[in-house]
PASEVEX-732494 format. One record per residue (C-alpha): y, z, x. Coordinates in steps of 0.05 Angstrom, whole numbers, plus 32768, in hexadecimal, padded with zeros to 4 digits. Each point is the difference from the previous one (the first is absolute). Layout:
N
YZX;...
//
This chain:
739
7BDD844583DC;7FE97FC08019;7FDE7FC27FD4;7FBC80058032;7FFF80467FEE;80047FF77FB4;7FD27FC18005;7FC9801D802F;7FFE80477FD3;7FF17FCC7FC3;7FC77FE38024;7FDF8038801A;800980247FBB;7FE67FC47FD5;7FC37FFC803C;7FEE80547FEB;80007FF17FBF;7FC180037FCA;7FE97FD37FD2;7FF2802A7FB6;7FD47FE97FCA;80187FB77FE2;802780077FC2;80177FC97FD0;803D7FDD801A;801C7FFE7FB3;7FEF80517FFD;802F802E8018;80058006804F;7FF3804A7FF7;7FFA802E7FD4;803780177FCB;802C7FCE801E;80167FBA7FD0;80027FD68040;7FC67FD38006;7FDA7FED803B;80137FB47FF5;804780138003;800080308034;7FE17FCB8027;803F7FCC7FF1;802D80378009;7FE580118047;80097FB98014;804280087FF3;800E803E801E;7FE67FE78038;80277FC08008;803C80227FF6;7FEB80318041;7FE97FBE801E;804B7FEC7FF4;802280418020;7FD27FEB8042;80177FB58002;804E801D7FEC;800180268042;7FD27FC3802B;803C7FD07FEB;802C80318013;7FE67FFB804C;7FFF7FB07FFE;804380077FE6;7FF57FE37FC6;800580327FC9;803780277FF6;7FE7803C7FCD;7FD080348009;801180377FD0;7FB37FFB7FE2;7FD3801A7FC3;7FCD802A802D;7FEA80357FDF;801F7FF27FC0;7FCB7FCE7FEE;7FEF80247FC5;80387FE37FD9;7FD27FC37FF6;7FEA802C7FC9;803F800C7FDE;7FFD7FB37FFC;7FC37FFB7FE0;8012802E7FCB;80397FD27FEB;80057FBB7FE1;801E7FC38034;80327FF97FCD;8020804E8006;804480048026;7FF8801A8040;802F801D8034;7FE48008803F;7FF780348042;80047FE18038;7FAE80178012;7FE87FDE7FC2;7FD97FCA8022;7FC280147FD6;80177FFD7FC1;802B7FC08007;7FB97FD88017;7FD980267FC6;80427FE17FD4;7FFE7FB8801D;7FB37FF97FF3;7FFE80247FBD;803A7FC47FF3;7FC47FCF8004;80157FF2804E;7FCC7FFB8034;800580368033;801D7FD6803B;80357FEA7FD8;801C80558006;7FF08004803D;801A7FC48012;804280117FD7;800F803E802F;7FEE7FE78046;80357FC77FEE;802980407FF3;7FF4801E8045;80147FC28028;803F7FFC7FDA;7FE67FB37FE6;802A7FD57FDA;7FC57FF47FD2;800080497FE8;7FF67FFB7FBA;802A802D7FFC;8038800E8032;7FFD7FBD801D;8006802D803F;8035802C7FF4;7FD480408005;7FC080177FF7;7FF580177FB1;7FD380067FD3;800A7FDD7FC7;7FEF7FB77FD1;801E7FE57FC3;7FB67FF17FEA;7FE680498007;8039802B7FE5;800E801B803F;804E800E800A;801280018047;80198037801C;801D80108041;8011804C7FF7;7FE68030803A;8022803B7FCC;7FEA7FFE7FBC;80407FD77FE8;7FD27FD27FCF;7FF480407FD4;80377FF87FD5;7FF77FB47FF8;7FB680107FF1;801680287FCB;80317FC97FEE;7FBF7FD37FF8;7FDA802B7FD6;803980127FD5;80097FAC7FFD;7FBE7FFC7FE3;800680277FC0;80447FE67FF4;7FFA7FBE8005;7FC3800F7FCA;802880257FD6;803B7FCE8004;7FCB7FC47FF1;80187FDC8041;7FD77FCF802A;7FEB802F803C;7FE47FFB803D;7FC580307FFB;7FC9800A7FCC;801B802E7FC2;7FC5802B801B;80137FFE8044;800880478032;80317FFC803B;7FE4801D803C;8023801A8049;7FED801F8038;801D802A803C;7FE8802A8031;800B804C8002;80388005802F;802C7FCC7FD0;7FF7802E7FCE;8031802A800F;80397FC48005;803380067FCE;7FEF7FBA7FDD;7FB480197FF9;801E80427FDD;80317FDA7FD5;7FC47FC87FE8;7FD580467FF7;803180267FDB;80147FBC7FD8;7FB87FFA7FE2;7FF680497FF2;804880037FDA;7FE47FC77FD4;7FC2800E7FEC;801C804B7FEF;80307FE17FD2;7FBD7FD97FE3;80127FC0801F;7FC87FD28012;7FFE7FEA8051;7FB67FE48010;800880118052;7FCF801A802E;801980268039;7FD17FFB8040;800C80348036;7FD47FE98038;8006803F8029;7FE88004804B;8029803D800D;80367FE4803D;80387FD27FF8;80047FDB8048;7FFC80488022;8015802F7FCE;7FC680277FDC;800F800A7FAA;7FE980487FEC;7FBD800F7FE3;80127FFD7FB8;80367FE47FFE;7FF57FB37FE5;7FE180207FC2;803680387FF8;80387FC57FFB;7FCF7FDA7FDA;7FF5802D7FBD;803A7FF47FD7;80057FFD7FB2;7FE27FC77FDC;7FDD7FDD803D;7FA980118006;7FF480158047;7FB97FEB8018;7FE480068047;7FC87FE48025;7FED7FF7804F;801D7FBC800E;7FC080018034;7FD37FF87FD7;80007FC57FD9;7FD880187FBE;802880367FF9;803C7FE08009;7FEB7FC17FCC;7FEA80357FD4;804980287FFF;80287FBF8007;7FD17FEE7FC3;801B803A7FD3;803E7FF48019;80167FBD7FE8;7FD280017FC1;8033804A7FF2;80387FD38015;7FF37FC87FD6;7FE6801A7FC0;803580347FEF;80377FDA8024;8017803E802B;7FFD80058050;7FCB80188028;8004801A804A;7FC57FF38027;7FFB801C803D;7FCC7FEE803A;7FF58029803E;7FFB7FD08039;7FFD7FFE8049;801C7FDA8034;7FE37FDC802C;801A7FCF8051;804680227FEE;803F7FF57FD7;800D7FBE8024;7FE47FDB803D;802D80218032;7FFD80457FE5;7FE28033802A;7FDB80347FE3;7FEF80328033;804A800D8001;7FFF80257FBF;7FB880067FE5;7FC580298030;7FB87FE48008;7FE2802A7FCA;802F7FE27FC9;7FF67FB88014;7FB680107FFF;800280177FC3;801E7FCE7FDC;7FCF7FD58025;7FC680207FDA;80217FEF7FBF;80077FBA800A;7FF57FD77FC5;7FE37FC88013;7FC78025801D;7FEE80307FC7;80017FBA7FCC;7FCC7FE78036;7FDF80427FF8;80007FFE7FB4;7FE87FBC8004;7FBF80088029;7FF7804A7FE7;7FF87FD87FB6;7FD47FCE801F;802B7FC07FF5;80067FF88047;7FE4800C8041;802480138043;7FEB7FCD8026;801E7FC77FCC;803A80357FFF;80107FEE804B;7FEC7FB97FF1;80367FF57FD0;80388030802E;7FF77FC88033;7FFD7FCC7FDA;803E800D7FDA;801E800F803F;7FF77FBA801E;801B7FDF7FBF;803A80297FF9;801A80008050;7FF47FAF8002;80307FFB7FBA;802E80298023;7FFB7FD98044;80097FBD7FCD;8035801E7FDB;80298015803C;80067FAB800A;80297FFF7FBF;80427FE97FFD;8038802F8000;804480087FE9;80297FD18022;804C80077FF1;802C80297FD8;80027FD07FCA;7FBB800C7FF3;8006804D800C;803380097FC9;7FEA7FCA7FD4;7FE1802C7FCA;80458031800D;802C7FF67FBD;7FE67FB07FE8;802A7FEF7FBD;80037FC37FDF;805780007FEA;7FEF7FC87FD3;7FD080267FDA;802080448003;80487FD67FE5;7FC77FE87FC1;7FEC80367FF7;803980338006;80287FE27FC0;7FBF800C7FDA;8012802E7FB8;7FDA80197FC8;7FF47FD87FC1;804680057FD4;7FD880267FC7;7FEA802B803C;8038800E8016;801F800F7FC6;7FCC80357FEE;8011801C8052;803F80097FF7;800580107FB4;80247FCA7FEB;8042800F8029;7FEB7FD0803F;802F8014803D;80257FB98005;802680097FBA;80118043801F;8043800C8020;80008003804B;7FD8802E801E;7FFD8033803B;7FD57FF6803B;7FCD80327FE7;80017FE27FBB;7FF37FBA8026;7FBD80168023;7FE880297FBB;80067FB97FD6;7FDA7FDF803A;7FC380318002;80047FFF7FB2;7FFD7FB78003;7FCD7FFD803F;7FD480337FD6;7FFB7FCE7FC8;7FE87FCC801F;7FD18020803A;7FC7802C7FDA;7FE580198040;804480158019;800A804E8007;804380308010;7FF9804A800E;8018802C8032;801B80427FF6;802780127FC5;80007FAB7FE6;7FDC80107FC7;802480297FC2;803E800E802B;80037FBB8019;800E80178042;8032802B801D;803C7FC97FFB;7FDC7FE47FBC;7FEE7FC1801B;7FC57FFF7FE5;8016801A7FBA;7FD87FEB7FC8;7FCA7FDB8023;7FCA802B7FF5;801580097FAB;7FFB7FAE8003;7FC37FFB8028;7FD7803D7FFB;7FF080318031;7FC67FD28019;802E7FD1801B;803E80308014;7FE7804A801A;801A803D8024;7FD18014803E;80008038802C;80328015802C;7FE37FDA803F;801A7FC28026;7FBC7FED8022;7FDE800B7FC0;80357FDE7FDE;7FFA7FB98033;7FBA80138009;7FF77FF47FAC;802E7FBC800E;7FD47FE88038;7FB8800A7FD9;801B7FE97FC2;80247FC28029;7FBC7FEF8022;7FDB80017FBC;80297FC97FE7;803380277FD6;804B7FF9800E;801C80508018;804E80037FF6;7FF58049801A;804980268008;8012802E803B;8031803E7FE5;80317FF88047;7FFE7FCE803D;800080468027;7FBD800F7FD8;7FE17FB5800E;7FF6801E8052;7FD280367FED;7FCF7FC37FEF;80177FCC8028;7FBD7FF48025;7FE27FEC7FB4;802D7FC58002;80067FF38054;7FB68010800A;7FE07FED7FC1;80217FCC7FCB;80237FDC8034;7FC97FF18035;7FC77FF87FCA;80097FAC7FF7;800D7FFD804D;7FB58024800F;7FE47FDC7FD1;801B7FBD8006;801C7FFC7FB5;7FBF80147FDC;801580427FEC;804A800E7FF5;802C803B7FE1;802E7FE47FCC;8035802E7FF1;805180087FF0;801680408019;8040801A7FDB;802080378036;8049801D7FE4;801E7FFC8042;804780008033;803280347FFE;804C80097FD8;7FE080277FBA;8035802D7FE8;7FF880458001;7FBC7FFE800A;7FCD801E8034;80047FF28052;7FD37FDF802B;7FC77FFF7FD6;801D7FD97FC5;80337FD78032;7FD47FE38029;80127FBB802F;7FCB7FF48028;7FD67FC47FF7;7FEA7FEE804B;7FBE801E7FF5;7FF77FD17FCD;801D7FBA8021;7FC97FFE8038;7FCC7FFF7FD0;7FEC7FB58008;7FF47FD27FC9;8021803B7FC8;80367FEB7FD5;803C80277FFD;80367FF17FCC;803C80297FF6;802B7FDE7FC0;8040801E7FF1;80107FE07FC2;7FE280007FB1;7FF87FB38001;7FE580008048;7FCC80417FF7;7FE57FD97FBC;7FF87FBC8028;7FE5801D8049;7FD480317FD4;7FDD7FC87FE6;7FFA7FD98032;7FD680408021;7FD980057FC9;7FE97FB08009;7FFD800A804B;7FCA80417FF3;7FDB7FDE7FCF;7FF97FB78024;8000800C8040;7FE880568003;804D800F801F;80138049800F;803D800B7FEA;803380348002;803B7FFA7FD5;803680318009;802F80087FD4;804380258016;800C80407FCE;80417FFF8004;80047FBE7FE1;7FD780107FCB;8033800D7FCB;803C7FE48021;802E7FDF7FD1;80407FDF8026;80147FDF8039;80488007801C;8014802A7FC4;7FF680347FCF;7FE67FD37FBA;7FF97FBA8021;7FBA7FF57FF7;7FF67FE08045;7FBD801E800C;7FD87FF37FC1;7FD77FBD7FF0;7FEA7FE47FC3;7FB87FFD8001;7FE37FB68004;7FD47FE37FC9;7FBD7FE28010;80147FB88005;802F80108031;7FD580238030;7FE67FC28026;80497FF98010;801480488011;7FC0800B8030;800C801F8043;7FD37FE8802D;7FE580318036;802E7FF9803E;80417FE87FE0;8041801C8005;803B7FFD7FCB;80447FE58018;804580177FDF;80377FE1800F;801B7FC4802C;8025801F8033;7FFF7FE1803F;802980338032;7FBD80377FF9;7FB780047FE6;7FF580527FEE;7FB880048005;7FE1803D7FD3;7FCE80147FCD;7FF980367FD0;803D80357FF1;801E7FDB8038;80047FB87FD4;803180297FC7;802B8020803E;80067FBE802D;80177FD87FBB;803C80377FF6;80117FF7804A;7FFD7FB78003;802E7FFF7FC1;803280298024;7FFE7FD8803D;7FFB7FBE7FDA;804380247FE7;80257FFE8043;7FE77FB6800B;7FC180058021;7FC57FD07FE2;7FBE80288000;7FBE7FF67FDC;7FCB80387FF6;7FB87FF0800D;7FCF802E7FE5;7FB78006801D;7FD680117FC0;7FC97FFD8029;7FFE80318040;7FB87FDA8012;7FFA7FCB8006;80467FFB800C;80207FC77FE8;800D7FDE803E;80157FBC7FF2;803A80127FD7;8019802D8028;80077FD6803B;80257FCC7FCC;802880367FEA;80178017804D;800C7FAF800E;802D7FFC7FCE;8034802D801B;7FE5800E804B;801980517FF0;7FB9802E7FE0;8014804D7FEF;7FC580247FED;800580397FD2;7FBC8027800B;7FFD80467FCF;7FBE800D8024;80058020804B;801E7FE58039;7FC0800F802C;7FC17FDE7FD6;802F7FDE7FC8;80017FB77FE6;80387FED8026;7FD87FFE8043;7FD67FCF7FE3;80357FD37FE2;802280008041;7FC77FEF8023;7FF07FC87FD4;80417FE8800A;80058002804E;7FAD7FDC7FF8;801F7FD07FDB;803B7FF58037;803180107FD5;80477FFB8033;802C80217FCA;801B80467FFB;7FD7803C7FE6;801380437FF7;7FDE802F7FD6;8008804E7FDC;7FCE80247FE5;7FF3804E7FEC;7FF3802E8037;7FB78016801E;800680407FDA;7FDC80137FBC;802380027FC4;8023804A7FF2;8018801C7FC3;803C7FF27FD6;803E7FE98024;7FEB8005803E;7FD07FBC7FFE;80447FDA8003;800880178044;7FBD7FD38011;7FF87FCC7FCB;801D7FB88006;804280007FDB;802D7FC37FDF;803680158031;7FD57FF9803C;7FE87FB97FEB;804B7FF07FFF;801180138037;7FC67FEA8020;80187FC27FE0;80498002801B;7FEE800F803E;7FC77FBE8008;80357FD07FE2;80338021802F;
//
C-alpha cells in the first residue's frame, strides 16, 4: 500500500468525523475505560509522530539518505503498552515499536524532539546515534531502559527472561542491580516470530518457572497483525501458543488505544505485584507494507488491505479524541501537518550528519578492554577469613596437585567468594556438580541461589546468561557438550556478542561460558559428546575464546575471563578439553606430569595469563610445534622423542584460539624458521587455517606444514582414531618438515 494512500485515508477520515459533547480532559476519555482524555491526547501525539516517522523513513529512502524502512504503521497502539509501564522497566523491543519508545523517551522527562530526533538519526545511519553511532537502526537508550535489539525472530525472548529472572535475584542475593527491586521486564514480537524456536524456548522458560513457584516479573507482548512478510498466522493461533501454565493471558485490540492501555494496564500491575509473567496480546494491523520495497498486491487482495485500512489506529485515537470533545477535526488536521513539516525538515537536517567514516570507528565499540585493568583485577581473592569459610578450612594451595577439573572447581569456588553477583548453573551443575563433577560442591558452599540446575535448554540456558549479564550480574553459565553449544549458537553470535557493538558499549553481556568440549573421552558416546568444531565460534568478532589445557593455566586464563567480563562486559567461552579433565601423567604411567599445584593468592599477579598469550616449552631451535588443547600433552611426548634422536623443538601452545596470540607466535616461528601445526579440530574450518594465515600476513619465509583431524564427525569407539589427530602423525609430520 502506498504512504499517500495511508496519509490521504487519515485526512479524509479525521475531516468525517464528529465532535461529541466536551468531557473533562482529567475524566476518562470514554466510558468504562481508565485512560483519560489528557493522556489519550499525549499518547495520540505520539502515535502520530511515530507514523510521521515511517513516512520520512521511506522519503529518505528515495533521497538516498535513509537506509531502513521496516516501520510501526499500524502497530501504533503499542504507545499504550508504554504508558502502562514505568521509564525505568527493562524493555526489549519489536522492531515496530516506534510508539512506545517516544511515549518512553518523554515519560523519561525528555522533550518529544529529543525521540524523535533519536530515531531519524537512526534511519540515516548517523554517527551521532545515541545509540548505534550508525551501525543500524535500533531502538534502544541507556537512559530509558530500552535494550537494543536487532532480532527479526524472537531471539531476545530468552534474554528477556534472563532480565526478569536478574531482577529478583539480584534482590534476593542483596546485590547492587541495575533495575528497581520492583521493576517488570517487558518484550515484544510479532505473531509470525512466535513460532521461532528462541520465542518458544523464552515462553516455555518462564512457564517452567513460575510452575515450580519461581518468581519472573516479565510481560510477554504479542503484537499480532496476522502475516509475517507474506505468510498469514492462523486465526487462533497466537493465543493457543500463548496459554501456558503459570503465565495470565490478557487480550485487547491493539487498535484501539483505551482498550489496549486498559489490558496492558492489568497486565503489568498482574506482572508486577505477584512477580509471575503475563502475556499480553494485541491484535494489530499493518499498514504501507512489511518494508519500503515490499509489494503487497503480490500476496494480499484489495479487500484485505482495505480492511486493515479501516482499523487504523491512528485514526480511531483521532476519533476517540473528537468523539470525547477534547479535540476538533479541523485542529486534528492542523496538527497532522504540522507535525509533518517538523518531523520531514529533522529528517532532511539529520540526513547532513556525519557518518561512519572508517573501520576503526565501525568496530570501535567491538570487544574494548582495558589489559591493565583486567591484569588488577584478575588476581583479585576473597578476604583470608572468607576464604577460609569457602573452602572449609582446607584452601586448595596446601592441597597436593590437582587435576585440570579440580583446577577450574577451586577457581569458581574462589571467584564465587569474592563476586556476590556472580552465578553458575547449567544443566545438572547444581547437586551433581555436573556430569564430569566440575562443579562439585559449589552449590553446598554457596547455596542454590548462587549455583542452580536449569532446564534442559541451551537458548534458555545463554538466554538466562545474557539477561542476567545485561543486568549487571556476572553469568558463569555451563554448556553440557560443545556439540550441544550449536543448538544455541545464534544467543551468543546474534545476541551477547553484537550487543556492545549496537550499542556502542552502553549495554554489554558479561558472561564466562564453560563448554566441556574436543574429542579423545574414553569409552564414551560419539559425535555428540566428541565434538571438534569450533569455526562457528572463531568468526564471531570481538568474543573471547580460550581453550587451556592445563590445571595451572585453566585457574589463571579462567580468571583472567572473569576480569575481562566484569571490566570490560567480554563474552567469553572457555572450553575446557574433557579428556584432560582427570588426566594424571605425562610420558608415563605415575609421573605426575599433568597435574599443578594450585597458586596462592599472592602469587596470582604473577601467574596471570593475559588474553592473547601463548605458553612456550622448551628451547629448541630445529622446530616450533604449534598446538593447543589435547594436542599441547601429545606434541610434548613427540617432541621428547624427537628431542631424543637430536632434533631441538619447542612447543607453543595457543591458550587462546581468539584472539590468537599473534605476536608470540611469529617469535616462536623466527626462532627456528620450521612451524608444524598440530590442529585436533578439522582440516576444513579448523584453527590451523588461521594460524597459517597469520603467519604468511605476517611474511613469515619459513617452512609450515600442518596435520589436523579429518572433516568427518566424531564416530564411536575405536573407530574416531581413524579421523582424530594422533601423536604419531605429529611426528611424522614432524620428520618429514625437518627432513
Amino acid at each position: 500500500m502506498a504512504r499517500d494512500t495511508v496519509e490521504t485515508h487519515f485526512t479524509e477520515a479525521v475531516a468525517t468525523l464528529e465532535a461529541g459533547p466536551a468531557r473533562d480532559p482529567d475524566a476518562p476519555v470514554r466510558e468504562g475505560s481508565s485512560l483519560t482524555g489528557e493522556r489519550c491526547r499525549t499518547l495520540f501525539r505520539r502515535q502520530l509522530d511515530s507514523r510521521l516517522l515511517d513516512i520520512a523513513a521511506r522519503w529518505l529512502r528515495e533521497q538516498e539518505e535513509g537506509f531502513y524502512t521496516i516501520g510501526s504503521a499500524g502497530h501504533e497502539g503499542n504507545a499504550a503498552v508504554a504508558a502502562a509501564l514505568r521509564h525505568t522497566d527493562p524493555a526489549l523491543l519489536h522492531y515496530r515499536s516506534g510508539a512506545f519508545y517516544l511515549t518512553r523517551s518523554e515519560q523519561a522527562g525528555r522533550l518529544p524532539e529529543q525521540g524523535i530526533r533519536d530515531v531519524l538519526l537512526g534511519l540515516t545511519a548517523s554517527a551521532d546515534d545515541p545509540i548505534a553511532g550508525g551501525r543500524h537502526k535500533v531502538f534502544g537508550h541507556p537512559d530509558l531502559a530500552v535494550i537494543p535489539q536487532t532480532s527479526t525472530i524472537a531471539s531476545h525472548l530468552p534474554k528477556a527472561v534472563g532480565v526478569a529472572f536478574a531482577i529478583e535475584r539480584a534482590r534476593a542475593l542483596e546485590v547492587t542491580a541495575k533495575w528497581p527491586q520492583d521493576a517488570i521486564a517487558v518484550c515484544s514480537f510479532g505473531d509470525a516470530s512466535i513460532n521461532h524456536a528462541s520465542a518458544l524456548s523464552g515462553l516455555n522458560t518462564a512457564s517452567y518457572a513460575t510452575y515450580q513457584g519461581q518468581s519472573l516479573p516479565l510481560l510477554f507482548v504479542c503484537e499480532d497483525n496476522g502475516i509475517g512478510i507474506s505468510v498469514r498466522t492462523p486465526k487462533g493461533w497466537v493465543e493457543a501458543t500463548a496459554r501456558r501454565p503459570g503465565v495470565a493471558y490478557f487480550f485487547a485490540d491493539g487498535c484501539d488505544l483505551a482498550a489496549a492501555y486498559d489490558a496492558a494496564v492489568r497486565a503489568a500491575e498482574h506482572v508486577r505485584e505477584h512477580r509471575r509473567p503475563a502475556f499480553l496480546h494485541l491484535s494489530t494491523v499493518r499498514l504501507m507494507g512489511h518494508a519500503g520495497s515490499d509489494v503487497e498486491l503480490a500476496y494480499r487482495t484489495q479487500r484485505e488491505i482495505r480492511a486493515d485500512l479501516e482499523r487504523d489506529p491512528l485514526v480511531r485515537t483521532a476519533a476517540m479524541l473528537v468523539e470525547a470533545g477534547l479535540e476538533t477535526p479541523e485542529g486534528l488536521l492542523k496538527m497532522y501537518e504540522s507535525a509533518r513539516e517538523h518531523v520531514l525538515r529533522v529528517a532532511k537536517e539529520t540526513s547532513r550528519r556525519p557518518r561512519l567514516g572508517s573501520a576503526k570507528e565501525v568496530m570501535a565499540p567491538l570487544a574494548p578492554r582495558s589489559p591493565e585493568l583486567i591484569a588488577k583485577i584478575s588476581p583479585t581473592a576473597a578476604a583470608a577469613q572468607v576464604r577460609e569459610r569457602a573452602f572449609a578450612g582446607a584452601l586448595p594451595e596446601d592441597d597436593k596437585p590437582l587435576t585440570l577439573s579440580l583446577a577450574i572447581n577451586r577457581t569458581l569456588a574462589d571467584a564465587l567468594a569474592v563476586y556476590p553477583e556472580m552465578t553458575v548453573f547449567g544443566e545438572d551443575v547444581g547437586k551433581k556438580g555436573g556430569v564430569y563433577g566440575v562443579t562439585r560442591g559449589l552449590q553446598k558452599r554457596f547455596g542454590p541461589g548462587r549455583v542452580f540446575d536449569t532446564l534442559l535448554d541451551e537458548q534458555a540456558i545463554l538466554g538466562l546468561a545474557l539477561g542476567a549479564g545485561v543486568s549487571g550480574m556476572l553469568p558463569v553459565p555451563e554448556i553440557q557438550y560443545l556439540a550441544y553449544l550449536h543448538n544455541a549458537l545464534d544467543q551468543i553470535r546474534g545476541e551477547a556478542a553484537t550487543l556492545s557493538f549496537f550499542s556502542q558499549g552502553a549495554f554489554t553481556n558479561p558472561m564466562v561460558v564453560r563448554v566441556a568440549g574436543y574429542a579423545y573421552q574414553k569409552g564414551f558416546g560419539g559425535h555428540f559428546h566428541n565434538d571438534n568444531a569450533v569455526g562457528a565460534l572463531r568468526d564471531i568478532p570481538g568474543l573471547v575464546i580460550a581453550s587451556p589445557s592445563r590445571p595451572d593455566d585453566a585457574a589463571s586464563m579462567l580468571r583472567t575471563c572473569l576480569a575481562a567480563a566484569r571490566t570490560s562486559g567480554s563474552v567469553c567461552v572457555f572450553l575446557e578439553p574433557i579428556a584432560l579433565y582427570n588426566t594424571r601423567d605425562l610420558f608415563e604411567d605415575g609421573d605426575g606430569g599433568w597435574l599443578a599445584p594450585y597458586a596462592p593468592p599472592a602469587r596470582w599477579p604473577e601467574t596471570h595469563v593475559p588474553i592473547g598469550r601463548a605458553r612456550s616449552y622448551g628451547d629448541g631451535r630445529d622446530l616450533t610445534i604449534v598446538t593447543f588443547g589435547n594436542g599441547v600433552r601429545m606434541s610434548l611426548r613427540a617432541a621428547v622423542r624427537l628431542t631424543q634422536e637430536g632434533y631441538g623443538c619447542r612447543v607453543l601452545d595457543l591458550r587462546w584460539l581468539a584472539p590468537l596470540p599473534i605476536d608470540d607466535l611469529l617469535r616462536a616461528a623466527e626462532l627456528t624458521g620450521n612451524v608444524l601445526i598440530a590442529d585436533e579440530t578439522r582440516h576444513t574450518g579448523g584453527v590451523s587455517e588461521g594460524v597459517v594465515t597469520e603467519l604468511l600476513d605476517a611474511g613469515f619465509t619459513g617452512k609450515i606444514a600442518r596435520v589436523s583431524s579429518a572433516d568427518s564427525f566424531v564416530p564411536l569407539g575405536a573407530a574416531a582414531d581413524h579421523v582424530l589427530l594422533s601423536e604419531a602423525e605429529i611426528e611424522q609430520a614432524a620428520r618429514k618438515l625437518l627432513g
